[in-house]
Each structure stands twice: as C-alpha cells, then as structure tokens.
N, C-alpha and C positions, 0 to 999 in steps of 0.2 A: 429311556433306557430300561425303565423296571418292565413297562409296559409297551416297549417301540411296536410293537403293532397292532393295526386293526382289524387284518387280513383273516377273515376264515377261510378262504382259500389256500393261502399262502402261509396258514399257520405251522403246516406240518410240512411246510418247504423249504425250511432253512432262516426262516428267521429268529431274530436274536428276542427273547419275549421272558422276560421275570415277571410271575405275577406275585403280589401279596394276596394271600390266601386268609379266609375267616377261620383261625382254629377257634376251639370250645373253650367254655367261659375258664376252666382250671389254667387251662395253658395261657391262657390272655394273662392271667392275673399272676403266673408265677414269671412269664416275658415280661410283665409291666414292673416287677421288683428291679430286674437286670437293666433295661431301657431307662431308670429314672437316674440313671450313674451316669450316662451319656446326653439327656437330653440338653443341660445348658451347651454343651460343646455345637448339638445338635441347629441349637436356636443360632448361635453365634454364628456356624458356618452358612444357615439360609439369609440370616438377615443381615451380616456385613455389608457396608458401604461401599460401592466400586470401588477399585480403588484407583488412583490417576493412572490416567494411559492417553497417550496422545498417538493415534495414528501417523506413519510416516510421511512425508513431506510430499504433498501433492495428491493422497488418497483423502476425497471427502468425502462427504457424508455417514460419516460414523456418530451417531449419538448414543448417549446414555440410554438404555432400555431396562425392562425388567420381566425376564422369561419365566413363564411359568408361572406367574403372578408371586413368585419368590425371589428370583435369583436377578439380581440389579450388575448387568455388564454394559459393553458395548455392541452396538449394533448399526448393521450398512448392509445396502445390497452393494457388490462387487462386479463389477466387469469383467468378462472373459470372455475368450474368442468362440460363440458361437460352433465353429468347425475350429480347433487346433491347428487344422494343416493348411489350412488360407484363413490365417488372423484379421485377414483384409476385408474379407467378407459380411463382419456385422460381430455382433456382441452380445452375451444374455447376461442377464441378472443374476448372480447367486447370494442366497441371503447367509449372510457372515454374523458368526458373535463369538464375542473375544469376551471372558472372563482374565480380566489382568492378575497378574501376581503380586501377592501383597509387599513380596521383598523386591526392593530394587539396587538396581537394574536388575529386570529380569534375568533369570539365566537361562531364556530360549523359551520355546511354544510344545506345548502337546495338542499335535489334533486328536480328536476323539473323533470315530467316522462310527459310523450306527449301522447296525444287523437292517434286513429286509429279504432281500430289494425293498424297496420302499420307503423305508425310514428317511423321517428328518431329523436329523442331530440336533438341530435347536431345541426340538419339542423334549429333550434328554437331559435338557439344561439342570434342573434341580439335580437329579441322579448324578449328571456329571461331578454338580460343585457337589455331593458329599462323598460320592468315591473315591474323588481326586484331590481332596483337601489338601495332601499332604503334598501333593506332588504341586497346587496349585498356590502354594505358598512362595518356592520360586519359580515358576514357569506361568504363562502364560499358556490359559486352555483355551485352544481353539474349536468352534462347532462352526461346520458347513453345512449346511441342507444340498446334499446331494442332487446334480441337473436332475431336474423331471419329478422331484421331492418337495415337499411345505412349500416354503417362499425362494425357491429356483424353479422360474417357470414351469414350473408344473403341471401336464395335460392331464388331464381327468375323462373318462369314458363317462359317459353322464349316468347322475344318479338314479338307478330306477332298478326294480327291486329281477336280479337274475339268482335260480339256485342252483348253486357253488357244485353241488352234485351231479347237473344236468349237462352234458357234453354238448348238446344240440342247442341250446340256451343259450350255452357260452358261447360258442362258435357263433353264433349270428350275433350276439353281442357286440363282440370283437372287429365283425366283419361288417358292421356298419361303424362302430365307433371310426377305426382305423383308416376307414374310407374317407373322412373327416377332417383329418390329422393332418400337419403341415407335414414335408419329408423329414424336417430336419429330426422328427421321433428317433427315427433310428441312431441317431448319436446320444441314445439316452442310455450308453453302457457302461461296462466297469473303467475299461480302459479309456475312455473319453473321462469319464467320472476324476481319473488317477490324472490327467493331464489336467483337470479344473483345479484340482487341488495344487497340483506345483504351481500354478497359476496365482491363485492366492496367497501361498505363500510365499513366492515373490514378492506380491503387492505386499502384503501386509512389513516386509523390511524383514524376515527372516532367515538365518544361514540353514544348519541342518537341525530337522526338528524329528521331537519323539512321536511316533504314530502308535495310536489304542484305535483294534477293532475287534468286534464281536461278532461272532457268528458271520451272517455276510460281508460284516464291517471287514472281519479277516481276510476275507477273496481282495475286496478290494486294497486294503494293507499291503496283500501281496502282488497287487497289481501295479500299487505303487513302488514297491522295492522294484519290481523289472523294470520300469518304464522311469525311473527317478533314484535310482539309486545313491546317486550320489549327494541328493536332499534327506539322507535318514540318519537319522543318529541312533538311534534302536526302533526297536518294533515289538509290539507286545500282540500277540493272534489269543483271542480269546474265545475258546467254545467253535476252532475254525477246522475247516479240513484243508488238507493240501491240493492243489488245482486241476491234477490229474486222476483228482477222484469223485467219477459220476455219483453225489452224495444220495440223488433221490432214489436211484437203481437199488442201494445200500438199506432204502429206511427200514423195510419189512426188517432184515434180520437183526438192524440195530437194535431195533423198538424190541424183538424177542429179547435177546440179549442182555438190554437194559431193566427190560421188565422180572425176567429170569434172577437178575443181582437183585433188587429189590424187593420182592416175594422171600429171597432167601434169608435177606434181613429181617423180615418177617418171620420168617421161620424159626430163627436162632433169638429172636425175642420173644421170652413167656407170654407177656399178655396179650400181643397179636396172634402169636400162635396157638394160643388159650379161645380167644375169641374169635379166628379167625384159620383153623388147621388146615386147608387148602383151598384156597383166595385162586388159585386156576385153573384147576376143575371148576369151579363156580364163574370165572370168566365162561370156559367152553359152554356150557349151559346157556349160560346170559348171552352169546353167540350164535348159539343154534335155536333161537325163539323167533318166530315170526316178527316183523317190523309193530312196531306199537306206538298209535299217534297220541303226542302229549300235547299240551295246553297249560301254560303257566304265565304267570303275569308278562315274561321275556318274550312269547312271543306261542306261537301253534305250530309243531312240525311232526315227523317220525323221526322215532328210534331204531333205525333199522339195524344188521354185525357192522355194517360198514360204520355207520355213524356212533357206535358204540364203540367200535374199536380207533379211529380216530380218538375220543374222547379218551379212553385208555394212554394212547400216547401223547398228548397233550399233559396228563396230568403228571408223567413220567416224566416230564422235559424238566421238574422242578421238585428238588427235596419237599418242597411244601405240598405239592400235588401229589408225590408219588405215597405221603405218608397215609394220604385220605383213601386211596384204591384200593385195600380191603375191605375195608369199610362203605364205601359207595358201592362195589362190585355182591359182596352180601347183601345188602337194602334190597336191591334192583332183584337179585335172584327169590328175593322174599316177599317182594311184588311191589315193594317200598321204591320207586324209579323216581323220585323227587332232586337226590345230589346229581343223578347220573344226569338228567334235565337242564338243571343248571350248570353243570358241568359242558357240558354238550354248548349251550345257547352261550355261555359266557367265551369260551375260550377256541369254536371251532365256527358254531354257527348253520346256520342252513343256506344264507344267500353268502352273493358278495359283498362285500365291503370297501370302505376308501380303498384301503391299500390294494385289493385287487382290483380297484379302477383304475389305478392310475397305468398311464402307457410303458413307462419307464420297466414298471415293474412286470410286466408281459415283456417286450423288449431282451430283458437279461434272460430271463425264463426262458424263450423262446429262441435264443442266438448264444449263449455261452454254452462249452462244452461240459466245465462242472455241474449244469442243470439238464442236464440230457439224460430221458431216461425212455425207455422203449420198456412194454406189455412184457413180455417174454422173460426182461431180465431183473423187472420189478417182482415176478410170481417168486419167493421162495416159502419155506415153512415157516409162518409164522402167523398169530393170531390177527395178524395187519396183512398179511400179502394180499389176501384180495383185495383190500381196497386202495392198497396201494398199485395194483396191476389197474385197476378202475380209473382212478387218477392217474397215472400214466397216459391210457387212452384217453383221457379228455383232454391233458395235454397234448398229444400228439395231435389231435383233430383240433383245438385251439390252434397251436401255434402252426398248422398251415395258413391261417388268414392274416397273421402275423408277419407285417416284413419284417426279412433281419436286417440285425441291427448290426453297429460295425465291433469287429469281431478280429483284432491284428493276427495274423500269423504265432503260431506258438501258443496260444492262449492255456491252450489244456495242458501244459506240460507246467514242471516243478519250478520255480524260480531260486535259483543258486544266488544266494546273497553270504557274504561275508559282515556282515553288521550285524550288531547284538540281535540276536531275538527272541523272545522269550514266549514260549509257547505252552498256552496253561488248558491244560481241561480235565473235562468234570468226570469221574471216575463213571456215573451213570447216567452220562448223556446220549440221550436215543438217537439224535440228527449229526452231531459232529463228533464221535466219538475217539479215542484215543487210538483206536484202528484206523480211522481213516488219517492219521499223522505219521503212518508207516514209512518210512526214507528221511523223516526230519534230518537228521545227523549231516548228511550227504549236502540237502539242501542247505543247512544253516551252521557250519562249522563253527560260529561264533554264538550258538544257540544253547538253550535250555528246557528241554522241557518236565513243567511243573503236572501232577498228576494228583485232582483235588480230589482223594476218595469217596467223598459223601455229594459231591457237586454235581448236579445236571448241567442244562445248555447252557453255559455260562459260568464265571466262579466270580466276578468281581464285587460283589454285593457281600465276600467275605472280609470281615474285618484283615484275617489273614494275608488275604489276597493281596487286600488293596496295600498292607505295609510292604509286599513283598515287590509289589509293582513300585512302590514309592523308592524303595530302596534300589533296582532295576536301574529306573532312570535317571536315580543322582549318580549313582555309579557309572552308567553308560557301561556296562558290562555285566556278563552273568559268568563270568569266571569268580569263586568264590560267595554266591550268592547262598544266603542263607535262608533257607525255602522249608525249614524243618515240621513250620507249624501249620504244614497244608496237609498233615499225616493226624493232623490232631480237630479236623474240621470234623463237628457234630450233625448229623438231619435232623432235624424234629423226628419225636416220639411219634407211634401210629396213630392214627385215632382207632380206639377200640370202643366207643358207645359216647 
C-alpha cells in the first residue's frame, strides 16, 4: 500500500504509490522523539496472533499465513467463474486473505482493493493491518489480489529489459507478448475485477460490506457500487477521480497546478525562501539543458526535460517528495545531479518493470475510457506537457496491438449511488486531484467529501485520516461526521541543506 507499485511506466499513470522518503539526520532524530510514544502500539498491531476465524461451511482451503513476513491471517485461493456470464465454463484462482477481527462476532468485512492497475492487495498486507487497526478490531479486513495480479493468475509479458520511453520498443513488446496470450486476457478488467469481488464475498458468508480503495482502487470501488450495489454498506474513494474523467488527458496541468501550490508554500516559508527564492526559474533552466547521461550504482541512463520533468512529478505525488524539490531542483542546476538521479532511477526508471508487464495492466490502459488519452489533448501549458503528449503517443501506438478488453456499456459515465461515501483527497495531489471529483454531490447524495490540505495522491497514512475512516465505518454514515482534524494535517519542513 505505501509502495503498491513497481511500474515505471505506469508510475505517472494513476497509480496509488506512498513512498517513505530518507530525510536528514535533524529531522530523523526529532521524528524519532515523536515515533517512540507510538512504537509498542506499533509492535503490538504487526505481531498479534490471528485471531480464530473459521471459514464458512463448505469453502476449504484457507490456512493460517503470514504476509509480508509480519502480519499472520488467513489465506486460500478462491474459485470464480473464469467468464461471469457462463459460470459454466471453468474457474480461476483468486488469492484471498482475510485479517479477522479481534472482537467477535465480527461485525462484517472491509475489503481493501489496491491503486494500479496492477497492484496486488495481498502484498499491502502490513499497511493494511496499521492503517485499519481501528476499524480491524471489529471487522474483518479483507485483501483480493485482483484477476491478472500477484497470486490471481497472473499473465506476465516476459522479463526482458524494454525502455519505458521507447514507443517502437514497446509496441513490438506487446505484439509479441499478447500474440502468446490465451483470449481469456481480455477479461482482465475493472468491471470483471468488480464481479470477482461479489464473488468472493459471497463465498466468504458475507452480507453488505465496507469497500477502501485508492487511487485506481477507487475506479474499481466504483465499479463496484454500479455493478453490486446492493453488497455496499459504504465506500471510502481514496486519492480517486470520478469515471467520466479522462485523468491522463488532465496530468500536464494537474502536475502545474500541484507544483504551483507547493513552490508557494515554499515561498511563504523563510528558510526555503531564504535558500531557495525561485525553485522555478531554476526548474525552466534545468529543462532547457541538453539530455545528460548518468551512471550511479542504480543503474546508467539519460537525464533528458522529459525524464526530469516526470521525476518532478513523481516527487509532487507525496508530501515527503514534494518537500525535497527545491532542494534537488538547485543541486542539479549547480551541476550537483546526484538527488535528481536517484530520484529518477528510484521512483520513474528507464525500462519496464513487473507491473508494466503484466497484461492485465495494458488491458485496462488500453480498453477503459477513464484511461483514454490522445496527443493533442495531453499538450497544455505546463512544465510536463511534453512528455506527457510523448506518453500519450506511445500509448496510443501501444495500445493498437493491444486487444480490448471487456468494457460494459456505460463505463465512462458517473455512477449514482445512494450509499454512504466518503470521498477523501489530498489538497496537492497531481494525478487525482480535487478537480477531478467535480459532480460528487449529484453522484453520491449520501456522501462526503473530506479535503486533506497538505496531502498528495492519497491521505490514509494520516493518523487523521485513518480515525476519520474508522469512525465512517462504525457509523455507516457521513451525516454528522466529524472530519475537523484534516484542516490540521502538517507536510514535513523543506529540506533547505
């Protein structure tokens, strides 16, 4: 969950991605006073003992497991129909794990479904059990691995080194992997994704449960409200946009936007502004430089505006990244390119990676209409529009080799639910931003939405947050929800030296 992906490709495409960042040795040692008042709570919540759960009557194979080499639940692959609409036809695996509730009888399941495309919820295990401690005390937390994810059959394009940059690369990539491919890939969608899931929770014996998703987690969340309505008992969209907005079209002027608030907060603080008086003049500069090949333990590639300015947006995606990009964006301009390097190799990359091999995740990319983005409508003003017009193009010439996938009628439009929902995001999130949740109200009459001013792509890693969701789901309603301390959420300091 902190880290759901691996995807350089796919990193500035909507997935859901918290990293922990290395601040300097001040900051470590004045977090380390504050973290030691939490940590036995800490210890308690990774190393608890499952606690009893007996699967219901007639589903076996669930054993004891322990994910993440922390968190000790249950675990089974689960049977599901292959295709939904001829159950008759055969069966796939999906790998299921159930974190039980400590109180019993339970009082019902939260699934937790994972940002990507790509992600597998299992591998979120640890993040899950501390973000959802509170909520995991009476409920039962559920994690799917998503079809065509971790241990749900899973197709993989084979490993071999393609760059992520290269359109001509990719495309023959593609167009031999998928030549390879049994048909049934193309059922590796949101909406099949959202029928796997009521599937499971059938099997598993539950009535209506609470749905957490993140970032992509949230498309499919609302995939599930359309197609399963009446299995929701609330819905929590974390860091999501709503389904009739082409989000990649968008990213160019998010990333402006998001970067513009940020810089600003720089501005209005002394010591950055002290050490750092305009951090975007010195972007445009570090933009208009010839491509410049590095070499560091992580690997040999170029720095070219594109691959800098991805890396820009990357670091924006997270209070802790966006605090370092005056600071790295000065180095680089002073001929010091070492953060901007690691920056770049850690979090963007040059090739592909798992997550952009797997098919599932081409698939959605390639066949849903909130990932639809065309050259033309990717170009606006922004320090990312070309590379985002760039990446459009290689999508588009990717996903002609690409069959599509299935794709129901309606897909791209709003889904009107009447069930609690609570809709949280990050005040400086560059990919799903509070703009793109323009018609909530309309949609979700029985909704809420929380707006975490210091928060990037995602907010549940705040203390805040997560009582705010905890309280959400005991209540089963966001009438009278008390959300005050999302006004009070801090960023870390800049780094100034």
């Amino acid at each position: 969950m902190r880290t759901p992906s691996d995807s350089s490709l796919v990193d500035q495409w909507g997935r859901h991605r918290r990293r922990r960042r290395v601040l300097p040795g001040w900051a470590l040692w004045i977090l380390g006073l504050a973290l030691l008042a939490g940590l036995a709570l800490a210890v308690w919540i990774r190393e608890r003992p499952p606690a009893p759960w007996r699967p219901p009557s007639g589903l076996a194979g669930f054993s004891k497991c322990v994910l993440g080499g922390e968190v000790s639940g249950w675990c089974a692959q689960v049977a599901v129909p292959e295709d939904p609409t001829v159950p008759a036809e055969g069966t796939i695996g999906l790998r299921v794990a159930v974190l039980p509730a400590t109180a019993k009888p339970a009082a019902g399941a939260l699934f937790y479904l994972e940002g990507g495309p790509g992600g597998a919820a299992t591998e979120s295990a640890i993040s899950v059990n501390e973000d959802f401690a509170e909520i995991g005390r009476t409920r039962d937390l559920v994690m799917v691995d998503q079809r065509g994810t971790g241990g749900s059959s899973a197709l993989a394009c084979p490993d071999r080194r393609v760059r992520a940059s290269d359109a001509a690369a990719v495309t023959a990539y593609l167009r031999s992997c998928f030549a390879r491919l049994p048909r049934g890939v193309t059922l590796s969608t949101t909406s099949v994704a959202a029928d796997d899931l009521d599937a499971v929770r059938r099997k598993l014996g539950y009535g209506r449960i609470d749905v957490y998703g993140g970032s992509y987690g949230a498309t499919l969340a609302q995939m599930y409200l359309r197609r399963h309505p009446a299995s929701v008992r609330t819905a929590i969209l974390d860091g999501g946009s709503l389904p009739d907005v082409r989000i990649y079209e968008r990213t160019a002027v998010n990333a402006e936007r998001t970067l513009d608030a940020q810089l600003a907060r720089c501005a209005a603080d002394a010591a950055c502004h002290r050490a750092f008086p305009d951090p975007r003049r010195e972007l445009d500069i570090l933009l208009a430089r010839a491509p410049r090949p590095m070499s560091i333990p992580q690997g040999s590639f170029v720095l070219g505006p594109d691959e800098i300015a991805w890396t820009i947006a990357a670091l924006s995606s997270t209070p802790q990244g966006a605090a370092l990009i005056p600071f790295t964006v000065d180095a680089a301009v002073q001929g010091n390119y070492l953060a901007l390097a690691r920056d770049f190799s850690d979090d963007v990359g040059a090739d592909l990676d798992a997550r952009a091999r797997l098919a599932m995740t081409w698939e959605i990319l390639c066949s849903e209409p909130w990932a639809a983005s065309g050259p033309a409508a990717s170009a606006r003003g922004s320090y990312l529009g070309h590379a985002a017009v760039v990446r459009a193009e290689l999508l588009r010439r990717a996903c002609a080799v690409v069959p599509k996938g299935r794709v129901p009628a309606g897909s791209g439009s709003v889904v009107a639910s009447r069930a609690p929902v609570l809709l949280l995001a990050g005040g400086e999130d560059p990919l799903d931003p509070v703009a793109n949740l323009r018609g909530w109200r309309r949609a979700f009459p029985n909704g809420r939405l929380v707006v975490v001013p210091a928060a990037g792509h995602g907010t549940i890693e705040s203390a805040c947050v997560q009582s705010v969701v905890a309280r959400f789901v005991a209540g089963g309603t966001a009438s009278g929800l008390d959300t005050a301390c999302a006004a009070h959420v801090s960023p870390p300091p800049f780094l100034t030296g």
